[in-house]
C-alpha positions as CSV (number, residue, x, y, z in Angstrom):
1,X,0.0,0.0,0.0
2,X,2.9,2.1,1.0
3,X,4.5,1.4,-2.6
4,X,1.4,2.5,-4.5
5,X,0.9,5.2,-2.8
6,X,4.9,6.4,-3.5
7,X,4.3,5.8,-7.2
8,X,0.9,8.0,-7.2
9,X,2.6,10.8,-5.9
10,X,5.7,10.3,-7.9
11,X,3.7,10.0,-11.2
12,X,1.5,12.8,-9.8
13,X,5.1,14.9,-9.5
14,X,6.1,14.5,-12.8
15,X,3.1,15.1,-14.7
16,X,3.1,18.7,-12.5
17,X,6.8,19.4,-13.8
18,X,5.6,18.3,-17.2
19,X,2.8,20.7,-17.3
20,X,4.8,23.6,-15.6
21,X,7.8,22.9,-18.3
22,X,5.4,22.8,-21.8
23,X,3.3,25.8,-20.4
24,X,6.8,27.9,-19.9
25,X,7.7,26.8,-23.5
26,X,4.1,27.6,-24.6
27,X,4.4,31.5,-23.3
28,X,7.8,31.6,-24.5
29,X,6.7,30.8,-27.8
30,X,4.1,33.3,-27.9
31,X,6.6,35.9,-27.0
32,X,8.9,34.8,-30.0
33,X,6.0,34.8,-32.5
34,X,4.7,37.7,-31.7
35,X,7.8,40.1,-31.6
36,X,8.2,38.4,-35.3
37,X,4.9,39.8,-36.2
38,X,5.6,43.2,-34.6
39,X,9.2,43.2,-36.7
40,X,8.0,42.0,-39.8
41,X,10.4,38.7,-40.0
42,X,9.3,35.2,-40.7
43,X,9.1,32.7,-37.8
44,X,10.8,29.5,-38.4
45,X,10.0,26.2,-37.3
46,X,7.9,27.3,-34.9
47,X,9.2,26.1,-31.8
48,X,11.5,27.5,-28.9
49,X,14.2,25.8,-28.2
50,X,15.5,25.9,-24.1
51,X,18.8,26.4,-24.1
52,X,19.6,26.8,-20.1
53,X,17.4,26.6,-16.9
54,X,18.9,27.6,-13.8
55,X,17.0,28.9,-9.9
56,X,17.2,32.7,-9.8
57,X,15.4,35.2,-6.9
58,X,12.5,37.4,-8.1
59,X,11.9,40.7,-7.0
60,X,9.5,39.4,-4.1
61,X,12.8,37.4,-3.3
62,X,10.8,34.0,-3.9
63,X,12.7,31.4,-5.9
64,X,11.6,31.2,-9.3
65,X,12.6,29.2,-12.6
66,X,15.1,31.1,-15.1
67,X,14.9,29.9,-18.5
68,X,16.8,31.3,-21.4
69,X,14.8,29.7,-25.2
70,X,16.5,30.5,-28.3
71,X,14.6,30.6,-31.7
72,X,15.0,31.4,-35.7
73,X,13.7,33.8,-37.6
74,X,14.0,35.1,-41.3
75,X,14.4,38.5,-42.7
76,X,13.7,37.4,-46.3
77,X,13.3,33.5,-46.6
78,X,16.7,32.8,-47.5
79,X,18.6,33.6,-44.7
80,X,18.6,32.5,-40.7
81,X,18.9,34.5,-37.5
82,X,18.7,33.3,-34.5
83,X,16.5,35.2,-31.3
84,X,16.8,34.8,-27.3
85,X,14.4,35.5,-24.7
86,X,14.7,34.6,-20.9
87,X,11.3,33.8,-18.8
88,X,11.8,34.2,-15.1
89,X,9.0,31.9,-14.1
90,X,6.3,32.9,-16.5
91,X,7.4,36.3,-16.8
92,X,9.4,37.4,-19.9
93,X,12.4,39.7,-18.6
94,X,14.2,40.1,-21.8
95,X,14.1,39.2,-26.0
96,X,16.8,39.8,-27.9
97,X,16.8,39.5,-31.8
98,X,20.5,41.4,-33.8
99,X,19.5,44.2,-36.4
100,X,17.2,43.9,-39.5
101,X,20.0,42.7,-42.0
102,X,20.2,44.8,-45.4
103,X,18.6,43.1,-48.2
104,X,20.5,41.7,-51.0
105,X,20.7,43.4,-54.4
106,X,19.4,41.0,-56.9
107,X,21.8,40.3,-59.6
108,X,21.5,38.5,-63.1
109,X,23.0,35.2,-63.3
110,X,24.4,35.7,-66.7
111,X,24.7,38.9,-68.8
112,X,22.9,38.7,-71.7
113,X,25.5,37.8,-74.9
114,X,23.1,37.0,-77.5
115,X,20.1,38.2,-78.9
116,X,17.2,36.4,-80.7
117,X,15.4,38.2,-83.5
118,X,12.0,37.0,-85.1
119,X,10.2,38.5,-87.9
120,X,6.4,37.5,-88.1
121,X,5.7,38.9,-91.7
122,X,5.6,36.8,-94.6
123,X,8.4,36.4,-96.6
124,X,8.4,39.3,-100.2
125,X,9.4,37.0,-103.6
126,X,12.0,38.1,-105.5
127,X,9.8,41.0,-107.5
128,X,9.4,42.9,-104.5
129,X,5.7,43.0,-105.0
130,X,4.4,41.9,-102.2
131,X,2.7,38.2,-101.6
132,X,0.7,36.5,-104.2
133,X,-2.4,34.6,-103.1
C-alpha cells in the first residue's frame, strides 16, 4: 500500500513538472512569435528551443525558474537569425533579436551575350511585290 501510494505521488510529480515545463515553452513561444509579427520577419520552425534553466530570486525574493529559449527567424526567406528571450518563471524579462540585415541586391545570373530576332511577316518573292495569293 505504501508502494502504490509512493508511485501516485511520484507519477503525480512529474506530470506537474511536465505541465509547468510545456506551459513555460508555450508562453515563451508566444513571446517569440509575436515580436516576429511586430518586426516584420518570418518565424521558423515554430518552436523554442530551451537552451539553459537555472533557480534565480525574483523581486518578491521568492525562488523562481530562469529559463533562457533561443529561436530562428528570417528577414527574407533565405537567410537564418537566430532570437533569445529569458522567462523568469512565467514572466518574460528580456528578448533579444541582432539588427534587421540589409537586403541583398538582386543580380542577373548571366549577362545577356546573345540576342534572338523573329520577324512575323511573310516572306516578299523576289519582284518585291508583295505576296501572291
Amino acid at each position: 500500500m505504501l508502494t502504490a501510494n509512493i508511485i501516485l505521488i511520484l507519477l503525480g510529480l512529474t506530470v506537474a513538472v511536465w505541465s509547468n515545463v510545456r506551459g513555460a515553452a508555450e508562453i515563451a513561444t508566444h513571446h517569440g512569435r509575436r515580436a516576429c509579427e511586430e518586426s516584420g520577419v518570418q518565424w521558423l520552425d515554430h518552436t523554442v528551443m530551451l537552451e539553459g534553466l537555472s533557480l534565480k530570486r525574483a523581486a518578491n525574493g521568492w525562488l523562481r525558474a530562469r529559463r533562457r529559449y533561443r529561436f530562428d527567424f528570417s528577414t527574407d526567406g533565405h537567410d537564418r537569425h537566430r532570437g533569445h528571450l529569458e522567462l523568469l518563471g512565467r514572466d518574460l524579462q528580456w528578448l533579444r533579436m541582432p539588427p534587421e540585415a540589409k537586403p541583398r541586391p538582386i543580380e542577373p545570373l548571366m549577362p545577356a551575350q546573345w540576342e534572338v530576332r523573329m520577324s512575323l511577316t511573310p516572306p516578299r518573292p523576289p519582284d518585291g511585290n508583295g505576296p501572291t495569293t
